[in-house]
C-alpha positions, 0 to 999 in steps of 0.5 A: 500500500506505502509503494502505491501511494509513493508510485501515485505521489510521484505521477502527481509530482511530474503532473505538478511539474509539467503543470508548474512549466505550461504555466510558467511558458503561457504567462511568459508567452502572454507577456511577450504578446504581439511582439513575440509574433513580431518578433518570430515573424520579422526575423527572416533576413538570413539563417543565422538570423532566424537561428538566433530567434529560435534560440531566443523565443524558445529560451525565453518561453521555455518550451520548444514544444511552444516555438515549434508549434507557433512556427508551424501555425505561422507557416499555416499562415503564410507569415513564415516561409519554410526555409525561414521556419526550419531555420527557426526550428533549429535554434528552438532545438538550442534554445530548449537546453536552456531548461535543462541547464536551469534544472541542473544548476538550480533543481541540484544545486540549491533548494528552491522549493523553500521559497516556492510557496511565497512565490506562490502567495506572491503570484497569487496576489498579483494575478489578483489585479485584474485592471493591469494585465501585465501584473496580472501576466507576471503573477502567473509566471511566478506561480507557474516558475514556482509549481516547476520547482515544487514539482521538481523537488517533490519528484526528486523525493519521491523517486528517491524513495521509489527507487530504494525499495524497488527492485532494480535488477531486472532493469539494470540487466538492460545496461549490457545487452549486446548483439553482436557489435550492436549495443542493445542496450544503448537502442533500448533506451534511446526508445525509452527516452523517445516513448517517454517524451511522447508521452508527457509530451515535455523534452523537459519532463524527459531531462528530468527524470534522466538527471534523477535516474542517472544521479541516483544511479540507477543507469550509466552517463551511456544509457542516460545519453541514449534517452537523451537522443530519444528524447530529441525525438520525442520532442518533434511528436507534438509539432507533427501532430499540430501540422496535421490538420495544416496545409501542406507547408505546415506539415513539411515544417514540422517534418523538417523538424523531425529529420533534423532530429532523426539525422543527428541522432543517426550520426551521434550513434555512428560515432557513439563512443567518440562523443562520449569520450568528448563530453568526458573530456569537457567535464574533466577539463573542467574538474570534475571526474570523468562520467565515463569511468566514474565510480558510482559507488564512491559515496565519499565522493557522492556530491562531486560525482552528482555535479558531474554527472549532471553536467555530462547529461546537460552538456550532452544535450547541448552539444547534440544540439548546437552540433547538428544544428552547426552541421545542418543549417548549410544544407537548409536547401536539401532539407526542403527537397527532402521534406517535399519529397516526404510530403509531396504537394496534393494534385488537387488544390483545396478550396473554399475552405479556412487556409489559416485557421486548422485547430483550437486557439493558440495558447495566447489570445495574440497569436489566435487573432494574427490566425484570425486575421489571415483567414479575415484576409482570405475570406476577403479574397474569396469575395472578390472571386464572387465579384468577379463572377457576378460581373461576368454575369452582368455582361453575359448573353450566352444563355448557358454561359450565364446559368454557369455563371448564376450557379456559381454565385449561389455556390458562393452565396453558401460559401461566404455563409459558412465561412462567416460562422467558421470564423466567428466560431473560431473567435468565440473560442479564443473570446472565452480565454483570458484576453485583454481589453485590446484583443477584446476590441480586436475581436469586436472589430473582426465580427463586424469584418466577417459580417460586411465580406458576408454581405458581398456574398449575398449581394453577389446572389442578389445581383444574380437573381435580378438578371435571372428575372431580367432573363424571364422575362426575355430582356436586356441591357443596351450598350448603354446600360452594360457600359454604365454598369461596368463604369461601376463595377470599375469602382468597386473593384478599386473599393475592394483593392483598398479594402483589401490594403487596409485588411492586410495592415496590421491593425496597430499601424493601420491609421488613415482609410482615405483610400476606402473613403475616396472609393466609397465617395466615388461610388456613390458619385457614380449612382446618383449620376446613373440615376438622374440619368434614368431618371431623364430617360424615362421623361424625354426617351420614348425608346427607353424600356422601363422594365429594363430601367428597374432591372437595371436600377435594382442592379445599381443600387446593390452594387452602391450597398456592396461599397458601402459594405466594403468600407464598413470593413476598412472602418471596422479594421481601424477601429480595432487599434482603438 
């Protein structure tokens, strides 16, 4: 019954662990915001650049998991190339050693949970201030800082517990397997290492209970080494996963991932010993014992051999990293060819679906809405399609032609429906999350967008049944009358080009929407002039039809409403910088 309770103790310990680190990254992604978008996003000059941000931001948030996942939906979003996300990818792989290191160094070294739990009042009381957001942000940063190490410690006691009352031969017989030449043991445990990353979904997590078994010596620096390679592969697990539901490019970025990592732990097996003997030599030099040839039994030593022991494993894990990354990131080119093989382009392109948004919310509210404002920008696009069917409807005489024509605008009619209620679906969600008072009026601002480019669809379909009305009743319009109409459609077409502008300005420097006004302005010129001039018609032409007059008035005016809603876009986008 103690072993159980002590074997339950210890999941609750890696959950508190792995719940201290989610959010202790979250808060630390809150806090970033929309810089760290701008951030990850702008740096894209070269690959060192783009190295040097992974490195950065995966540092920052602690998790690479995070970065990864973020690149992969930046790439969803046509904001990252994927030659500039796999260079992003690689520093990401650097900059989660960071963890490792802060574990080693302070999870060891010194006692951080005795101060946890006033950090955790502290945070408490922080996250209390709802009116500053920032204060509220930090106070979860420290709680979640303070969780990682309460966790920690407590799965450092627990396991230590564990492990003096199991019985570990059966494990230990694991150490020495050999077929051959090849060292079984060493692939036991790096899939160990990768089914136990998998699972807790946190290379972290993994590290962790790496440095307990190995300094509690229960495995060699070999074997531990062997996880830690597993680990690396693990890792690339979550962000295959995310890419899943992406678009092509998505799911090459997170591939790209995954044989970084399967390469370079392809030639640190090849050269498995050598690298070993490295390691040992950079720990010695420093003055620690050798963890190849340490005695673990030596317990006068005991502290010492922890410390460089510890050290061996952290300073693998970096070393994995920094070096393959060294190796790869000059063949950034080949990779891509690489992974284009793996996941070659569909033959058929996929349409009239949301391109950007594929899944849940993002962990932060900023990141959702820069989704939400691609596939804005998208939907947008999509209606110009429409408009440029119902113009070729306006001036089609071709009878089955039109039909053709009509059908599509109907088609379009639903489209724009449904991915109004897909988005505003979308937005609910990230709506329910903690958000700040400036993502609020983001999202208000985005309801009303999707509500106006809605609205040009059903203006499309109603454009469409007033000439199939016209058509039954065997009418047309003169020459006259199309050149007058397609004046019109003219200005509509520079009204969606400034719409479209002022859709794809980020909201924060979006600042003057003169050019929707003065195509709002001239649209509505041109309908009050085209309609004094049916007016005149009717009195002083004999010849005039007036039930073609209707039609065509009717026509008119909805083109005037598809303007007017478009600048009610450009309205609506400008508010959302307050």
């Amino acid at each position: 019954m103690q072993m159980m309770f002590q074997f339950v103790t210890l999941i609750g310990s890696v959950t508190l662990f792995l719940f201290g680190l989610n959010l202790l990254s979250v808060g630390l992604q809150k806090v970033a915001g929309d810089g760290l978008r701008s951030f990850l996003a702008s740096m894209t000059s070269n690959a060192f650049k783009r190295l040097v941000t992974g490195v950065g931001v995966t540092a920052a948030i602690q998790s690479s998991t995070a970065t990864t996942i973020m690149v992969v939906s930046f790439v969803n979003a046509g904001l990252l190339t994927l030659a500039q996300a796999i260079g992003v990818i690689m520093g990401a792989n650097i900059g989660t050693t960071v963890t490792s290191w802060i574990m080693a160094i302070f999870g060891f070294s010194y006692d951080i949970s005795t101060i946890s739990f006033p950090l955790i009042a502290l945070g408490f009381l922080m996250m209390l201030n709802k009116k500053n957001k920032k204060i509220h942000d930090l106070g979860e940063i420290i709680i979640g800082f303070a969780l990682f190490f309460v966790g920690f410690a407590k799965l450092k006691e627990t396991s230590g517990i564990l492990l003096d009352n199991l019985d570990l031969t059966g494990l230990q017989a694991l150490t020495n397997l050999r077929l051959g030449p090849v060292n079984v043991s060493v692939l036991i445990f790096l899939l160990i290492g990768t089914v136990m990353t998998v699972c807790f979904q946190s290379s972290a997590a993994t590290m962790a209970i790496i440095m307990l078994l190995i300094t509690t010596g229960v495995i060699p620096f070999k074997l531990a080494a062997a996880m830690i390679l597993g680990e690396n592969i693990g890792t690339t697990i979550a962000a295959n996963i995310a890419a899943s539901v992406g678009n092509t490019t998505a799911k090459r970025a997170a591939m790209a991932h995954t044989v970084f990592n399967v390469f370079g732990v392809l030639w640190v097996l090849a050269i498995f010993p050598l690298f070993l003997n490295f390691i040992g030599f950079i720990i010695s030099s420093t003055g620690l014992p050798d963890p190849n040839t340490t005695d673990l039994t030596d317990t006068a030593n005991s502290d010492t051999i922890k410390m460089s022991l510890l050290y061996s494993v952290t300073t693998m894990h970096t070393l994995f990293n920094v070096t393959n990354t060294l190796i790869l990131i000059w063949f950034i080119p080949q990779i891509e060819k690489i992974v284009s093989w793996i996941i070659p382009a569909p033959k058929e392109k996929e349409v009239f679906r949301l391109k950007y948004i594929q899944g849940g919310p993002l962990s932060t509210a900023e990141l959702s809405l820069d989704e939400a404002e691609q596939e804005i920008v998208h939907f947008a696009e999509i209606c110009y399609n429409d408009f440029g069917y119902m113009r070729q409807a306006i001036a089609e005489k071709d009878t089955a032609k039109f039909n053709e024509l009509r059908e599509k605008l109907v088609k379009y009619e639903g489209i724009t429906d449904r991915i109004e209620y897909e988005i505003a679906d979308y937005l609910n969600e990230v709506s329910k999350g903690d958000i700040s008072g400036t993502s609020a009026g983001r999202i208000k601002g985005m309801y009303k967008i999707i509500g106006e480019l809605e609205s040009l669809g059903d203006s499309g379909d109603a454009v469409g049944r007033i000439l199939s009305r016209r058509n039954e009743h065997g009418l047309d319009f003169d020459a006259e009358q199309l050149k007058r109409l397609g004046r019109m459609c003219d200005l509509l077409d520079d009204a969606f080009k400034a719409m479209s502008a002022n859709l794809k300005a980020p909201y924060t420097s979006l600042k003057d929407i003169t050019n929707g006004q003065d195509a709002e302005y001239n649209i509505n010129e041109c309908r009050n002039t085209l309609r004094e001039e049916h007016i005149i018609n009717i009195e002083e032409n004999p010849n005039y039809n007036y039930q073609v007059g209707v039609f065509y008035m009717d026509i008119v005016a909805e083109l005037e409403k598809m303007g007017d809603f478009m600048i009610n876009v450009s309205e609506a986008k400008i508010s959302e910088n307050g």
